[in-house]
BAMAR-971157 format. One record per residue (C-alpha): residue in one letter; x, y, z; residue number from 1. Coordinates in steps of 0.02 Angstrom, whole numbers, always signed. Layout:
BEGIN
@residu: a | east: X | north: Y | up: Z | num: NUM
...
***
This chain:
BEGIN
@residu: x | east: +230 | north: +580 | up: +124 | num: 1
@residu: x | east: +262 | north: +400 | up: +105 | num: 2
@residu: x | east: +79 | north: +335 | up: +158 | num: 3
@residu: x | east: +37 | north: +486 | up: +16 | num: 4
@residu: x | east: +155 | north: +391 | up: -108 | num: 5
@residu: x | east: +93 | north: +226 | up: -65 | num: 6
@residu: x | east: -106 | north: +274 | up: -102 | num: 7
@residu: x | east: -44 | north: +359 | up: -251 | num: 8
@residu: x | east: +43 | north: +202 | up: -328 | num: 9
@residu: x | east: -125 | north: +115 | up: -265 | num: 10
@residu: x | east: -268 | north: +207 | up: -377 | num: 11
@residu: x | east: -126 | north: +199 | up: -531 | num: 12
@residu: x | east: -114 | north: +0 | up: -491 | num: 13
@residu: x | east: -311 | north: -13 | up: -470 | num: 14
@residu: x | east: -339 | north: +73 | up: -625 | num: 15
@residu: x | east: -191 | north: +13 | up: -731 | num: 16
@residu: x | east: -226 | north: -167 | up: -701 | num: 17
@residu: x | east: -420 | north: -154 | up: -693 | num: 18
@residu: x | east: -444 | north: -251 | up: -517 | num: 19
@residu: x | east: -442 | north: -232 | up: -351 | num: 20
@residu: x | east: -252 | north: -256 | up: -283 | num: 21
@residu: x | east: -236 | north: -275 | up: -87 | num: 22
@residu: x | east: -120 | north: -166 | up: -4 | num: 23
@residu: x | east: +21 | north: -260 | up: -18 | num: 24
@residu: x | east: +45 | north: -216 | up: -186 | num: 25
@residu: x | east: +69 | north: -25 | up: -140 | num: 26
@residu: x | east: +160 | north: -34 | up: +16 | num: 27
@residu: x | east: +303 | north: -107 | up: -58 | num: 28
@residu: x | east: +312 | north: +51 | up: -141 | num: 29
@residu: x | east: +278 | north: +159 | up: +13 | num: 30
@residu: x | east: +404 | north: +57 | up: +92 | num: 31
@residu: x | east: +531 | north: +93 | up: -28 | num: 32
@residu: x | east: +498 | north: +260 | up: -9 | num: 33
@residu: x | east: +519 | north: +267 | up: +189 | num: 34
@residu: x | east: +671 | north: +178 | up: +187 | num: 35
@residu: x | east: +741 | north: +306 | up: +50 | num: 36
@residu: x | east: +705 | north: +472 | up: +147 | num: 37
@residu: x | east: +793 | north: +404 | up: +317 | num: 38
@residu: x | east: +945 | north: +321 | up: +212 | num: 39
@residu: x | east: +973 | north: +498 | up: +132 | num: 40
@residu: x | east: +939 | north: +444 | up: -57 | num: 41
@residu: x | east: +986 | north: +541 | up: -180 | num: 42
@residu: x | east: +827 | north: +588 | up: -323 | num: 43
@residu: x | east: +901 | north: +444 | up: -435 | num: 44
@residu: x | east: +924 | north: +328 | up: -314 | num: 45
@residu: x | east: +754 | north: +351 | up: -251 | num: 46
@residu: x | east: +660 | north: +335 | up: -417 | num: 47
@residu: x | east: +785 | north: +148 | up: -425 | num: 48
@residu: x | east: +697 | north: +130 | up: -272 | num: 49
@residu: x | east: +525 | north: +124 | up: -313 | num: 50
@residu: x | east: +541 | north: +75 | up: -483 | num: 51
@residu: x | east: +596 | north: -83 | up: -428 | num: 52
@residu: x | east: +467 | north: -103 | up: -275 | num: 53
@residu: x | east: +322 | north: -57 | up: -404 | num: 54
@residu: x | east: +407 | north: -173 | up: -524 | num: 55
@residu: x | east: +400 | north: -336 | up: -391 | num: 56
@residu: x | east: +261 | north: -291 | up: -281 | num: 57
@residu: x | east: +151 | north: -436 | up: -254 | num: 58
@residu: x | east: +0 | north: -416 | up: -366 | num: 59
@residu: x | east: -121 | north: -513 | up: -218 | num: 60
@residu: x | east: -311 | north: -509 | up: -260 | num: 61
@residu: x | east: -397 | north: -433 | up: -133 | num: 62
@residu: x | east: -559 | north: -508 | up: -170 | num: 63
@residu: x | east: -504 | north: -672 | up: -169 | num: 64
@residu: x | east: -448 | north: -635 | up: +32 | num: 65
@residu: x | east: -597 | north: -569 | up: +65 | num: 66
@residu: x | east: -698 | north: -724 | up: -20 | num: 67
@residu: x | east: -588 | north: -838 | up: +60 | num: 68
@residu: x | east: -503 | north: -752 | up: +237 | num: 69
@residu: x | east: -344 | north: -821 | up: +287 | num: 70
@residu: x | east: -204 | north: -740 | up: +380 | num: 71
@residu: x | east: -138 | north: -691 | up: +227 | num: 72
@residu: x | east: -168 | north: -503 | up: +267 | num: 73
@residu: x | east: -182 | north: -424 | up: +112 | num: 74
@residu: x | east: +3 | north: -459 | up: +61 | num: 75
@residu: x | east: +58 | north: -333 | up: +173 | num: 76
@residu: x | east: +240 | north: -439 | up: +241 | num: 77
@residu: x | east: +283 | north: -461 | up: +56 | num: 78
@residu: x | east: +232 | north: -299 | up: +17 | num: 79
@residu: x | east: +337 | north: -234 | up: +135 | num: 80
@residu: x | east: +475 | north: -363 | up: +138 | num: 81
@residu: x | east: +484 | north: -307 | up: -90 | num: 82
@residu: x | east: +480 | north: -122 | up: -27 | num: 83
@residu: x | east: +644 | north: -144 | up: +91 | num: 84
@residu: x | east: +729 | north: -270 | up: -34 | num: 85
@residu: x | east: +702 | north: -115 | up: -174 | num: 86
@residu: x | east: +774 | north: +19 | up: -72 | num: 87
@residu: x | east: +930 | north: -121 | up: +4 | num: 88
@residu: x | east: +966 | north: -128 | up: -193 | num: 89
@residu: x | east: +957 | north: +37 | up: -245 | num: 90
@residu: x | east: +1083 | north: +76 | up: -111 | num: 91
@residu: x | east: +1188 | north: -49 | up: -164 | num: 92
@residu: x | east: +1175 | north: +26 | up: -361 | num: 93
@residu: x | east: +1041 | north: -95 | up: -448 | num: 94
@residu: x | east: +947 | north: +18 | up: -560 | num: 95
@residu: x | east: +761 | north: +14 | up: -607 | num: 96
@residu: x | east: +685 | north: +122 | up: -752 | num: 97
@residu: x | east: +527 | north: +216 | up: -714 | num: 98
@residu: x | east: +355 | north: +152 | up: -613 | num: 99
@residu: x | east: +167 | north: +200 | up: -656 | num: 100
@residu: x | east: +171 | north: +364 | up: -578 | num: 101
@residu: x | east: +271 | north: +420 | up: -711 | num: 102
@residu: x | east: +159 | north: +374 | up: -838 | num: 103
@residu: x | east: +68 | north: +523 | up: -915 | num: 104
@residu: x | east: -102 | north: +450 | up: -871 | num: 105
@residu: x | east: -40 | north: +452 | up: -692 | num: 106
@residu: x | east: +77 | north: +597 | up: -682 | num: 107
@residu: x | east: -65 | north: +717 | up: -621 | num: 108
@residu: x | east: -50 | north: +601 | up: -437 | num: 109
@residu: x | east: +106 | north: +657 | up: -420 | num: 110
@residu: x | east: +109 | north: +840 | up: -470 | num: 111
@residu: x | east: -16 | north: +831 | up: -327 | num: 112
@residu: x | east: +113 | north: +792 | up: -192 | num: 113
@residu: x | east: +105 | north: +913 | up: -40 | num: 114
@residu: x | east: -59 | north: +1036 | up: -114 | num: 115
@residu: x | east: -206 | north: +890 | up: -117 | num: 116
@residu: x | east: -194 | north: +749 | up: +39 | num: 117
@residu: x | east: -256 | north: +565 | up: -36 | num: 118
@residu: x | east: -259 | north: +503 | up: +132 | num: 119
@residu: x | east: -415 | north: +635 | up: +191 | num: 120
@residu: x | east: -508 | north: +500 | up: +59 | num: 121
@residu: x | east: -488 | north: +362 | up: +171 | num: 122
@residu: x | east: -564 | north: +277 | up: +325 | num: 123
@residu: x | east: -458 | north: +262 | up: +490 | num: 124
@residu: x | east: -459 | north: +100 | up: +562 | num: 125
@residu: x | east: -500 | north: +104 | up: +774 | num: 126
@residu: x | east: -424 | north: -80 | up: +769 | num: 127
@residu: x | east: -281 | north: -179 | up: +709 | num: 128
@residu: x | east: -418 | north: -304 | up: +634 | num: 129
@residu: x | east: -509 | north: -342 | up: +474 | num: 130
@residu: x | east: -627 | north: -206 | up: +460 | num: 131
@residu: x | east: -748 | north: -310 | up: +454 | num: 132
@residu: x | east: -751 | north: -380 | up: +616 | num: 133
@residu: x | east: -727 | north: -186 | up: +683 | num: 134
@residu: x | east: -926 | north: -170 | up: +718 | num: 135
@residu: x | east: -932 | north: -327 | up: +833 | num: 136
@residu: x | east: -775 | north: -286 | up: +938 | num: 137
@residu: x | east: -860 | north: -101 | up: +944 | num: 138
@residu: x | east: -1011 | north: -175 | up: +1028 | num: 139
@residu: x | east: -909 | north: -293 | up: +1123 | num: 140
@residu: x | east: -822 | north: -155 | up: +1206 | num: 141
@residu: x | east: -983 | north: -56 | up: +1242 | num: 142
@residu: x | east: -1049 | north: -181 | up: +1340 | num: 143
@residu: x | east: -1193 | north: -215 | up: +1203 | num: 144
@residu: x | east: -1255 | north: -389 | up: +1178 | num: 145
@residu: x | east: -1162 | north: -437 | up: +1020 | num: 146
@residu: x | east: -1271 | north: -594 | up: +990 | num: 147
@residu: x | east: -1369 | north: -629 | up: +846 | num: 148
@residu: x | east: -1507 | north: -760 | up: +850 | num: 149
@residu: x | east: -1472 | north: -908 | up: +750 | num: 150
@residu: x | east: -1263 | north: -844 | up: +709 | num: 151
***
């Protein structure tokens, strides 16, 4: 459920803010909501949780990784690192007041929870890498001469 939360917070991000966000900026919020089902939060605490995660996840371009690769990746640590932080201070009784789920132009992702599965819309990843490289280190493995004249 918490990879479902974090793709949900993702396409309200994407379309709230009108660009492409890397997925950093929503796995702070399925962070926040991993770390709240095994510490046992309550309903409020939870919603502190990710209010405050969606509230401070890094907003990293994606585009401008992909124009410019580093090892960056996507904002993923901070992502992650905001997520924790989030849950660490709703447990300790920092508040946070509501997140774009919540919005009615957003609400129907959530009243989806458990009946439709966001995650059958994605790609699975065979390797830990950009997935971009994935077709070379598929031919690699086969054997197949990866080598392209003049590359």
């Amino acid at each position: 459920m918490c990879y479902e939360a974090a793709i949900r917070c993702g396409l309200a991000i994407q379309d709230h803010y009108q660009f492409h966000h890397s997925t950093g900026s929503y796995g702070a919020f399925g962070t926040a909501a991993g770390m709240g089902r095994i510490l046992g939060f309550s309903a409020e605490q939870l919603n502190h949780a990710l209010s405050i995660a969606e509230f401070h996840a890094p907003l990293s371009p994606v585009m401008r990784s992909v124009e410019y690769p580093s090892m960056n990746k996507d904002g993923v640590p901070f992502g992650t690192l905001v997520g924790a932080e989030a849950a660490l201070e709703a447990l300790s009784g920092s508040t946070g007041r509501g997140y774009l789920l919540e919005m009615p132009e957003y609400r129907a992702h959530l009243d989806s929870l458990g009946t439709v599965w966001e995650i059958m819309n994605l790609y699975f990843k065979p390797y830990t890498c950009c997935r971009w490289a994935h077709q070379h280190r598929g031919l690699y493995r086969s054997g197949k001469n990866a080598c392209v004249p003049g590359f």
